[in-house]
C-alpha positions in Angstrom: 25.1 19.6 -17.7 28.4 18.9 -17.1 29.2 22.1 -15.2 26.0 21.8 -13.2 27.4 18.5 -11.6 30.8 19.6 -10.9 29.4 22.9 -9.3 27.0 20.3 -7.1 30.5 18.2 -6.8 32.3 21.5 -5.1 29.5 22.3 -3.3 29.2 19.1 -1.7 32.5 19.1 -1.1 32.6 22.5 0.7 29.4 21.6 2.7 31.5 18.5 4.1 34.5 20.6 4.6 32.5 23.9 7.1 30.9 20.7 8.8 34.4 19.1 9.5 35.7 22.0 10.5 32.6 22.7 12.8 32.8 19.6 14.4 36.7 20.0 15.3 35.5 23.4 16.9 33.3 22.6 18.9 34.8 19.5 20.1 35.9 19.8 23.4 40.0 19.8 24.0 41.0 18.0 26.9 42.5 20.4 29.3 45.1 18.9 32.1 46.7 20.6 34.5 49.2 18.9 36.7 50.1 19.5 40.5 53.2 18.5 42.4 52.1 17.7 46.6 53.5 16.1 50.0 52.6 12.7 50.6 51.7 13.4 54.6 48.3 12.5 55.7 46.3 15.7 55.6 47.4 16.2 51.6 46.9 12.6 50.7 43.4 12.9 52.1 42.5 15.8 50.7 43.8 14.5 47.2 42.4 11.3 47.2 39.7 11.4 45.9 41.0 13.1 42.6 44.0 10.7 42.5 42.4 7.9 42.4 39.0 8.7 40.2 36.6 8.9 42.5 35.4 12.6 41.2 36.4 14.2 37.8 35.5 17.2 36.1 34.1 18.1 32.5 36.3 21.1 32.2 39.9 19.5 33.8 41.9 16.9 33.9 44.1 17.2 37.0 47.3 15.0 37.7 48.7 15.1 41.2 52.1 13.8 41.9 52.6 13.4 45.8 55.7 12.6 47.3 58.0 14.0 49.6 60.3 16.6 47.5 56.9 18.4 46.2 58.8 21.6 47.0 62.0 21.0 45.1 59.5 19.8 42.3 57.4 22.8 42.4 60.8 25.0 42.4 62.2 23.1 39.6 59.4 25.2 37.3 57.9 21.6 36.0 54.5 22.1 37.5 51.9 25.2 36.6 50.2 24.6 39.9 50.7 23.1 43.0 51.8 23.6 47.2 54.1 25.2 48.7 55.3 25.9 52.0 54.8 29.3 52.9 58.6 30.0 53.9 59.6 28.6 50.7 57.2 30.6 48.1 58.7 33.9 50.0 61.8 32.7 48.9 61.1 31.3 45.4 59.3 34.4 44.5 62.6 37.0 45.5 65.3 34.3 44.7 64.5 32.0 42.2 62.8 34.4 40.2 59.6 31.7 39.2 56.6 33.4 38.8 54.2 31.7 41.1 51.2 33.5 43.1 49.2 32.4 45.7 45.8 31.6 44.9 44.6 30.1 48.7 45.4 28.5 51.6 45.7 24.6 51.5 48.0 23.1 54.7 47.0 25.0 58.4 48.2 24.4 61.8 44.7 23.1 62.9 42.7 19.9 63.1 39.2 19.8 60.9 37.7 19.3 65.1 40.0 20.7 67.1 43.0 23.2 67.4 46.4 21.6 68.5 48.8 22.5 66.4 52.2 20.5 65.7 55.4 22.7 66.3 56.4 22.5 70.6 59.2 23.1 72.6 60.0 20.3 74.5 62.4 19.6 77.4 62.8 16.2 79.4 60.3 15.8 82.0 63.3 16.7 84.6 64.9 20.2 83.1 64.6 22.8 84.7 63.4 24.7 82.2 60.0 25.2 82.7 59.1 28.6 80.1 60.4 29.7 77.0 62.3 32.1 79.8 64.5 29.8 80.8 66.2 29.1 77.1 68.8 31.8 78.3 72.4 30.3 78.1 70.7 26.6 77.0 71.3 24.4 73.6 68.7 24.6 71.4 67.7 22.4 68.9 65.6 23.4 65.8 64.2 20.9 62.5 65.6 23.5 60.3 67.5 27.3 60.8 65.6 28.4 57.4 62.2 26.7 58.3 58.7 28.4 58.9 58.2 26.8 62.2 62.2 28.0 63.4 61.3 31.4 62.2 57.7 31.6 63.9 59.3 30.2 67.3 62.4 32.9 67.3 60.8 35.8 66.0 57.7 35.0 69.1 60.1 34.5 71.6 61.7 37.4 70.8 58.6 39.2 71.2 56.9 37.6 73.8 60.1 37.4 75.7 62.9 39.2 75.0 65.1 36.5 74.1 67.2 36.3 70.5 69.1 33.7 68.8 72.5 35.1 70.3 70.6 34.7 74.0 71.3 30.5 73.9 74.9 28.8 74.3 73.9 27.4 70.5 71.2 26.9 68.3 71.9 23.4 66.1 69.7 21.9 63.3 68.4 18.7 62.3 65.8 16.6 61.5 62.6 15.7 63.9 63.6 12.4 64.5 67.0 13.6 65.6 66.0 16.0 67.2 63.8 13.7 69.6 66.8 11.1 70.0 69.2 14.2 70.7 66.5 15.4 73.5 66.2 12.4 75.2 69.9 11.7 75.5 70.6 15.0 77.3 72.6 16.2 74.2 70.2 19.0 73.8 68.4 21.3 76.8 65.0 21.9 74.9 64.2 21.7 71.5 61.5 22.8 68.7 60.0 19.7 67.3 57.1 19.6 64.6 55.4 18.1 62.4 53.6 14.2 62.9 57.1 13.8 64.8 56.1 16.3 67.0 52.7 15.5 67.8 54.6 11.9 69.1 57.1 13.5 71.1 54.3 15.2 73.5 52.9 12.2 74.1 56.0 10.8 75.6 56.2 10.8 79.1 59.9 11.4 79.1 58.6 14.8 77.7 57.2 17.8 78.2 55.9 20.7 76.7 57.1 23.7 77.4 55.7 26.1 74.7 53.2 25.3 71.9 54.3 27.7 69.4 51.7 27.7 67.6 49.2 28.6 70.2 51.6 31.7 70.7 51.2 32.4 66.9 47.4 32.0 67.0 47.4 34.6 70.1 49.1 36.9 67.9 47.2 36.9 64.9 43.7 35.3 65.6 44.4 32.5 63.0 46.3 29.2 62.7 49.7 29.0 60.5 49.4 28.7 57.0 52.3 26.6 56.6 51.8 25.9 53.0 49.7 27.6 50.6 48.6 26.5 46.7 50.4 28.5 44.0 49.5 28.6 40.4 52.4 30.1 37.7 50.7 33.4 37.0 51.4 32.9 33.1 49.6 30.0 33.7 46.6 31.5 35.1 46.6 34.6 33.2 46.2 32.1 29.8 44.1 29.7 31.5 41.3 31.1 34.0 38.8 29.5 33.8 41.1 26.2 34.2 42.9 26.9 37.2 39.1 27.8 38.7 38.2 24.7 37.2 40.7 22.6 38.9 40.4 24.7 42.3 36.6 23.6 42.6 37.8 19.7 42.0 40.0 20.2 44.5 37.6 21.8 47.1 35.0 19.0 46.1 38.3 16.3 46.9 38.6 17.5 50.5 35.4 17.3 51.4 35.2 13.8 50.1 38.4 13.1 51.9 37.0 14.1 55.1 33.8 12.3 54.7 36.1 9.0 54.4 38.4 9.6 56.9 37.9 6.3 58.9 38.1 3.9 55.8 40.5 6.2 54.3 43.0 6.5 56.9 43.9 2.7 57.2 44.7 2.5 53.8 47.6 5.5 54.3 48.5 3.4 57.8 49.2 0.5 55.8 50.9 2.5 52.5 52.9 5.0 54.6 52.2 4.2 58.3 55.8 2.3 59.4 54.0 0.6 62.3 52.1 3.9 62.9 48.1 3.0 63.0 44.7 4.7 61.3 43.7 6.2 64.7 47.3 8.4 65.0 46.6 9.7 61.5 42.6 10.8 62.0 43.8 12.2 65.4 46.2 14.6 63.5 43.9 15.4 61.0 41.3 16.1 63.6 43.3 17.4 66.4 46.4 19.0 65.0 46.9 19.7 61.0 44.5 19.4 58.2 44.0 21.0 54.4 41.8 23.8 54.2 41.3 25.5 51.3 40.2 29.5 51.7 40.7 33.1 50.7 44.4 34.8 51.5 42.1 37.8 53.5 41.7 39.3 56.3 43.5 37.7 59.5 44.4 35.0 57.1 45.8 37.6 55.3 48.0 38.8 58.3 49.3 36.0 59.3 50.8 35.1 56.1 52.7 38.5 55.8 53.7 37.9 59.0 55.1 35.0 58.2 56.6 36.6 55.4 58.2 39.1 58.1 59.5 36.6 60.1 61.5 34.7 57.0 62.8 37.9 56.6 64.4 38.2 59.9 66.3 35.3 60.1 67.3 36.2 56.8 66.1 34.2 53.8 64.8 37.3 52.0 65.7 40.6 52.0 62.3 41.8 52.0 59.3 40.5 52.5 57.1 39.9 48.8 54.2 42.1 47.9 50.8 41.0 48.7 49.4 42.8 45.9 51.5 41.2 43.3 52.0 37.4 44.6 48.5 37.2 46.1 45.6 35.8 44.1 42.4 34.2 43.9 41.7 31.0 42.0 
């Protein structure tokens, strides 16, 4: 008798343990994946409404840190997945040795209405330079010797033009802001501004545009400049695929949200990050001249990022530009 209820004792007890054990199974494990971004407009928008709750996902939990060293964060190996800009993951991949692929597109040289671009050569409304012809023998001013946008305007005007680096009495760096001040004081002939900073300048009358490069890029490859592109580690991905996808599709469902609340959206960044810059300057950029899109790195997408690639290479950041079929992916 006694045996009998110590067997039903064990048996009991094993019963409980399989259904323990079952339960912790099949429970689902929270899965997080964190990101590293810019804070501009077009990125904030496009994160929003995964940053601050709006959408979530049953199979992720993503994290997005924005701010305005996302590339040193992303290079500093602390993040699985995030942005880049497209010069830099050339040069992380060949000289940093990180492992990172690119999965899609995510910042482009085009507005969500419109195609307008951001990086220009500008002159004051007097010069007489009037084409990218007449840089011979003039000081040039550039946002950064290393950048995508220096290396997409010197390796065009080489092409379209004939014209190198060595052709100009000097070729100086610094930052867009400087750059503009620098212009307007006559201490510079012409000089390649971008970004929002840019945009600004062209709308100042003692401006004018000489050369939008990136019209001249779009001429040459049928597509706007992917100046930054999302990269996942490919560890990362090859442990976790269905989690990268996972947090690709939240990130596809963010944009569209962002997009569809532009107008309320874009007075709340005004206010946050705006300094005296209003709504209707940042909804004009994302509509007219910069925006996140996320797509496939194929066909003429595909050839203007290896051109890009090319063009890194000639001013001399890599010594050869990566291979598509190794730091190309899909989410």
């Amino acid at each position: 008798m006694k045996l009998n209820k110590w067997i039903t004792s064990v048996s009991v007890m094993l019963c409980l343990c399989l259904l323990l054990m079952t339960a912790l199974a099949c429970k689902p494990k929270e899965s997080v994946v964190n990101m590293s971004m810019a804070s501009s407009f077009n990125t904030w928008l496009a994160t929003y409404a995964i940053r601050e709750g709006k959408i979530n996902s049953d199979l992720v939990n993503v994290n997005i840190n924005i701010g305005s060293d996302h590339d040193l964060q992303m290079r500093s190996g602390k993040y699985p997945m995030g942005v880049l800009n497209t010069s830099a993951f050339a040069g992380v991949i060949q000289n940093e040795n990180l492992s990172f692929v690119a999965i899609s597109t995510f910042i482009i040289h085009e507005g969500a209405l419109t195609r307008e671009g951001v990086n220009y050569l500008l002159t004051r409304v007097d010069s007489d330079i009037n084409s990218p012809a007449d840089l011979v023998g003039k000081k040039i001013g550039v946002p950064d010797l290393q950048g995508s946008g220096t290396s997409c305007f010197l390796a065009l005007l080489q092409e379209n033009y004939g014209i190198g680096a060595d052709d100009f009495s000097s070729l100086v760096d610094f930052s867009n802001t400087q750059l503009t001040n620098l212009l307007a004081r006559g201490d510079l002939d012409a000089a390649l501004i971008g970004q929002n900073i840019g945009v600004q300048a062209t709308l100042n009358p003692a401006f004018k545009v000489v050369w939008s490069i990136d019209d001249a890029f779009f001429a040459k490859f049928g597509t706007p400049c992917v100046t930054s592109m999302l990269v996942v580690d490919s560890d990362f991905q090859k442990r976790n695929p269905e989690l990268v996808k996972a947090a690709y599709d939240l990130l596809m469902e963010s944009v569209i949200y962002g997009e569809e609340h532009i107008d309320e959206l874009a007075p709340l960044y005004a206010v946050e990050y705006g300094d005296g810059t209003d709504a209707d300057f940042y909804k004009m950029i994302y509509n007219a001249h910069s925006r996140c899109k996320l797509g496939e790195i194929s066909g003429n997408v595909y050839d203007a990022v290896v051109g890009l690639f090319s063009f890194v290479m000639a001013r001399g950041s890599i010594d050869s530009t990566p291979d598509p079929a190794v730091v190309f992916s899909k989410p």
